[in-house]
N, C-alpha and C positions, 0 to 999 in steps of 0.2 A: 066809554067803549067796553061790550061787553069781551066776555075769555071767549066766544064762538068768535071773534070778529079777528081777520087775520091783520099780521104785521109784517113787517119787509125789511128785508137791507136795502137802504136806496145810494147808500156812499160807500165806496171801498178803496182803500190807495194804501200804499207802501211810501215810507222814504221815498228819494230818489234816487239813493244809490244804498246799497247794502252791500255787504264786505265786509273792506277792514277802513274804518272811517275815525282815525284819531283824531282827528278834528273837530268833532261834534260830541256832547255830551248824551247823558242817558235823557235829562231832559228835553235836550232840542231834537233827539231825538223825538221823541214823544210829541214836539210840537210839531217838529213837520208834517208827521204823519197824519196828523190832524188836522191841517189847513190842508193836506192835498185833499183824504176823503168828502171835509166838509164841500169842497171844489167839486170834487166830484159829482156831489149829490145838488152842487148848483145852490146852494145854501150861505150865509153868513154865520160867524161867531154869535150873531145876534140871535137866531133861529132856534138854538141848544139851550135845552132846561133838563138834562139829566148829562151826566157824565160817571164814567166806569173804568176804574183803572187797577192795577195791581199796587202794592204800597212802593214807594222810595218809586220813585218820589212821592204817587199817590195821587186819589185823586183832585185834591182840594190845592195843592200845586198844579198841577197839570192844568183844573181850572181856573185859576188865578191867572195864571201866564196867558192863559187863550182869552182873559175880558170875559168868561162866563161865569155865571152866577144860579149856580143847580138849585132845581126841585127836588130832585133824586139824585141820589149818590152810592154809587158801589163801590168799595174798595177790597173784595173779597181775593184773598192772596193764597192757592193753595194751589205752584206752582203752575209749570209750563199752559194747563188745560184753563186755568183762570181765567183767558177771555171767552172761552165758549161758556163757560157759565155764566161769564157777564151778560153775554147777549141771552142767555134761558132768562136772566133776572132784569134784563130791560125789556124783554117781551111779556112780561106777566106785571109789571112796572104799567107799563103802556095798554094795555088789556085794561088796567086797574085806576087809569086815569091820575098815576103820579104822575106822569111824564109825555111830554109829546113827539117831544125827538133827542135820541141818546145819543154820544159819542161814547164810543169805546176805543181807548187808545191803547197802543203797547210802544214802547221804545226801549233799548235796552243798550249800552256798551258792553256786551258779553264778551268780545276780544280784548279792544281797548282798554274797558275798564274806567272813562273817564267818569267821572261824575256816578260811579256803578255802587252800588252798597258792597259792602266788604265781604270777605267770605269766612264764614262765622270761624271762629277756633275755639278751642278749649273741647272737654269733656263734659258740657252740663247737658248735653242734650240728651235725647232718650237714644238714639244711633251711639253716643258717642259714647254712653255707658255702657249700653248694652251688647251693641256690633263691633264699634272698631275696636277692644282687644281681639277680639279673633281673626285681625288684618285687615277689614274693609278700608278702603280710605275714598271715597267717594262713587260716583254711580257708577263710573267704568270697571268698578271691584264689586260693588255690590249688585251690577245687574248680573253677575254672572251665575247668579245662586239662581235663578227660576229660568234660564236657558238651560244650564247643565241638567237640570232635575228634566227638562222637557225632553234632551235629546237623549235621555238614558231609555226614557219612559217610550216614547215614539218613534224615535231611530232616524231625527232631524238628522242628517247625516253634515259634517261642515262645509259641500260644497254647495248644499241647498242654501245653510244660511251664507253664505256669500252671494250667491245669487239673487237675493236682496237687495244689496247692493248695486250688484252690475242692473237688474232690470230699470231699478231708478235712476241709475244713470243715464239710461238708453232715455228717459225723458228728459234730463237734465240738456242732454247735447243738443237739444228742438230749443231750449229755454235762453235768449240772449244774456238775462239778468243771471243765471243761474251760477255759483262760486266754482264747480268744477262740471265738465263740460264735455272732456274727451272719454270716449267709449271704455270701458275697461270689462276684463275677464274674469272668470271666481281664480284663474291663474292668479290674475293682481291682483286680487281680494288675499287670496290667501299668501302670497310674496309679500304683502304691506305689513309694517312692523307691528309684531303682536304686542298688544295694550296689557291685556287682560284676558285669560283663558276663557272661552275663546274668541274672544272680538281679534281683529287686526284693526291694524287703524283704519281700513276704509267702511268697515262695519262701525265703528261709532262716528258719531254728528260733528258736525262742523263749528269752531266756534269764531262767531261772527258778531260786526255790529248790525243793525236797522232798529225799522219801526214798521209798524201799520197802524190803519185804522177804520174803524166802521162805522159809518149812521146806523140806527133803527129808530125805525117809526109806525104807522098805520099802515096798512095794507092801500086804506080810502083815501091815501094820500098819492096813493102810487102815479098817479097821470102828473104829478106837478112835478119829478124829478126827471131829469135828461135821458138818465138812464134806466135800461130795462128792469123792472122791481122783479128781487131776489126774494119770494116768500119761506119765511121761517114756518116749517110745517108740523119740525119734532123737533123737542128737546130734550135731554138727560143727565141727569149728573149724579155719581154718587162717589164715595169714599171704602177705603178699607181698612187699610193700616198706614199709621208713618215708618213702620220697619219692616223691610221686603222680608227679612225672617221671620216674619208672623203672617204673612199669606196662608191664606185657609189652603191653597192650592197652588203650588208654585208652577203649574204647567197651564193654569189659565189666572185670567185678573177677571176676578168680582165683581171688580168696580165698573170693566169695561162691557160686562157681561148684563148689570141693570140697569147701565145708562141707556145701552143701545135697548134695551128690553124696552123703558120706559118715551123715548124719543123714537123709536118704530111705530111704537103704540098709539101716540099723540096722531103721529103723521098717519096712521093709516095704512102702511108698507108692509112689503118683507122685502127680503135681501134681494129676491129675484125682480124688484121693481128698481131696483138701484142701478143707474150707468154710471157714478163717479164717485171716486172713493178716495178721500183722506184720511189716513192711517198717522199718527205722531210718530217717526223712528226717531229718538236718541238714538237709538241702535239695532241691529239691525233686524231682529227677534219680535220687537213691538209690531210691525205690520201682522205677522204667523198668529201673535197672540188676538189682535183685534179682528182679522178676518171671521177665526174659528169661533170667538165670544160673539158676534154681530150674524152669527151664522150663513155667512157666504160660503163655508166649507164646515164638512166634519170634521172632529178633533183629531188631531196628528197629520191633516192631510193638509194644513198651510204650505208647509215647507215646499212640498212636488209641485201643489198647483200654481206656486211662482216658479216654479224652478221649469215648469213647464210653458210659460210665458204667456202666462192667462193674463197680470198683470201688467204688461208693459205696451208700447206704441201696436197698435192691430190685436192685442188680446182681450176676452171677452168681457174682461172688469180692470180698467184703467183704474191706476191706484197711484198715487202720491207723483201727478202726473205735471208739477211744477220741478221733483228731484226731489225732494224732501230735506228732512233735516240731513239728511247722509253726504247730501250732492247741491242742494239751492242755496239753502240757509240755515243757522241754529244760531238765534242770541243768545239761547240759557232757555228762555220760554218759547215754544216755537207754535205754540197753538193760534195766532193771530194769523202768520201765514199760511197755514191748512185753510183756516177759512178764507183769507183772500181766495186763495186758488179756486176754492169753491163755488165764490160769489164770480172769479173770472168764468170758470166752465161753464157755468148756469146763465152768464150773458152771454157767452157766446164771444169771450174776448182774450182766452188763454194764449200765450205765445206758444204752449204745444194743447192746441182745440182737440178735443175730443168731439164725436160726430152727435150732433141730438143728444148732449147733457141736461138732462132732463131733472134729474133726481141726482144731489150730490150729498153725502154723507160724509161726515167729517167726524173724528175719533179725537179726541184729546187725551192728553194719561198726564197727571203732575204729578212730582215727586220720581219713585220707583214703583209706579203702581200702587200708589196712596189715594190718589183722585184722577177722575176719569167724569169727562163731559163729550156728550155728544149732540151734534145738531142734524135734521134735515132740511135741507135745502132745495129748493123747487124754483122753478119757471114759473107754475102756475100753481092757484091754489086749489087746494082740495076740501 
């Protein structure tokens, strides 16, 4: 298969339930969500010669458990955005004739905790030497350093950034599956107890169990699966730092800035070709940053044009139209379900449908703005 020739999402599935699920491991996670997609796409465990995981468990477990036995194998782990670069690197995999059909899985106990990897301690890291004596203690402290710097600079004012929140909710209350549901105000945004200057708690992510997972394969395959093929049109990924206090620029992210550069570019787009949009929110600042890096607005003007309701149910760019990490879900890595959402809007099968999702863009960020991957996603190919 040559790199002209295109490729698909033809399986996409979630868990069956996502929440709070002490019952189920990070593994079994990871396995359901595997047998649903592979279900999905109308497929057996038998059909899969590549598989793509984050580590812990990894992929070489994950395939072990499922009875497959990979050509290709991805285990690249540089947080939440990991599975959008797995799919850049099972599409260039498949183009390159390692591989014929991928599974990309994600499961996670990020509430729970059961079967979860531990949460590292001690001083040896480069954060832990360097950052937390100055009081960081995790990302709800340390995201506050490239918000403040942004609302000094451009005059985010704190009702805007609340309104992040309340917009994504307004999608959340359409969505059955979704963890919180009922309408809220930037009133409740800003009453909910403050975290961390200035998040409140309903500006940071949710922490939740599930899973997902995704098929890729050929484009030429497309007529053999049940469902309508999700073509991969652009991809991107790049990196910047692992310490948010070494951002070249704490009022935008680098990272999110040449991914989207580079996966517009594959795809042939601009912003104004785009109807659906997945933005990563840990918190509530991430959507502001990735609209203005991806150029659907100019710099400083994220904040107004959600707070203006361009964003939400009947505005003119639907964005994190599942609720997001703030309101649907957040295991710890939440970039599996951006792209579900995506691959639902693109078929036409969302619990809150946007009208002629034609073109859906999806933002990853892992870490604090260390890594950033971006996909585009299409109906049709180009």
């Amino acid at each position: 298969m040559s790199r002209d020739q295109g490729v698909i999402i033809a399986g996409a599935a979630e868990t069956d339930e996502i929440g709070k699920l002490p019952g189920k491991s990070t593994l079994q996670l990871h396995l359901e969500a595997a047998i649903n997609a592979v279900a999905d796409a109308g497929l057996t465990m038998r059909d899969i010669d590549g598989i793509a995981t984050v580590n812990a468990p990894g992929p070489v477990q994950v395939a072990h458990s499922l009875g497959i036995t990979p050509a290709w194998i991805d285990g690249t782990s540089v947080g939440g955005t990991s599975f959008l670069l797995h799919v850049r690197h099972a599409t260039a995999a498949i183009r390159a004739g390692y591989a014929r059909t991928v599974l990309v899985t994600h499961g996670e106990s990020g509430r729970s905790r059961v079967g979860a990897t531990p949460f590292p301690r001690g001083n040896s890291s480069i954060q832990g030497q360097f950052e937390a004596p100055y009081g960081t203690a995790g990302p709800t402290t340390a995201f506050t350093i490239p918000v403040l710097r942004y609302m000094k600079e451009y005059g985010l004012t704190h009702d805007q950034l609340a309104y992040v929140a309340v917009a994504q909710r307004s999608w959340a209350a359409r969505n059955p599956r979704a963890m919180f549901r009922d309408l809220i105000s930037v009133a409740d945004v800003l009453a909910s107890r403050l975290v961390a200057w200035p998040f409140h708690l309903l500006e940071c992510c949710l922490v939740t169990d599930g899973g997902g997972a995704l098929i890729v394969t050929s484009a030429e395959r497309a007529a053999d699966f049940p469902k309508p093929a999700v073509h991969v049109l652009g991809t991107g990924e790049s990196a910047e730092t692992p310490m948010i206090s070494q951002l070249a620029d704490f009022t935008e992210s680098q990272a999110f800035l040449l991914a989207g550069q580079a996966a517009f570019a594959e795809a042939g787009i601009r912003a104004a070709d785009v109807n659906h949009l997945m933005i990563y929110d840990a918190f509530a600042h991430l959507p502001i940053y990735g609209l203005e890096a991806l150029g659907f607005v100019a710099k400083g003007e994220a904040g107004a044009f959600i707070a203006d309701g361009n964003t939400e149910p009947g505005g003119e760019l639907p964005l994190n139209t599942n609720g997001g990490g703030l309101s649907y879900t957040h295991t710890g890595m939440y970039g599996m379900f951006a792209m579900l959402e995506g691959v639902r809007q693109v078929r036409g099968e969302a619990a809150a449908q946007v009208p002629d999702a034609r073109i859906s863009v999806i933002v990853g960020n892992g870490g604090m703005f260390a890594t950033a991957g971006v996909l585009v996603l299409g109906r049709e190919a180009r």
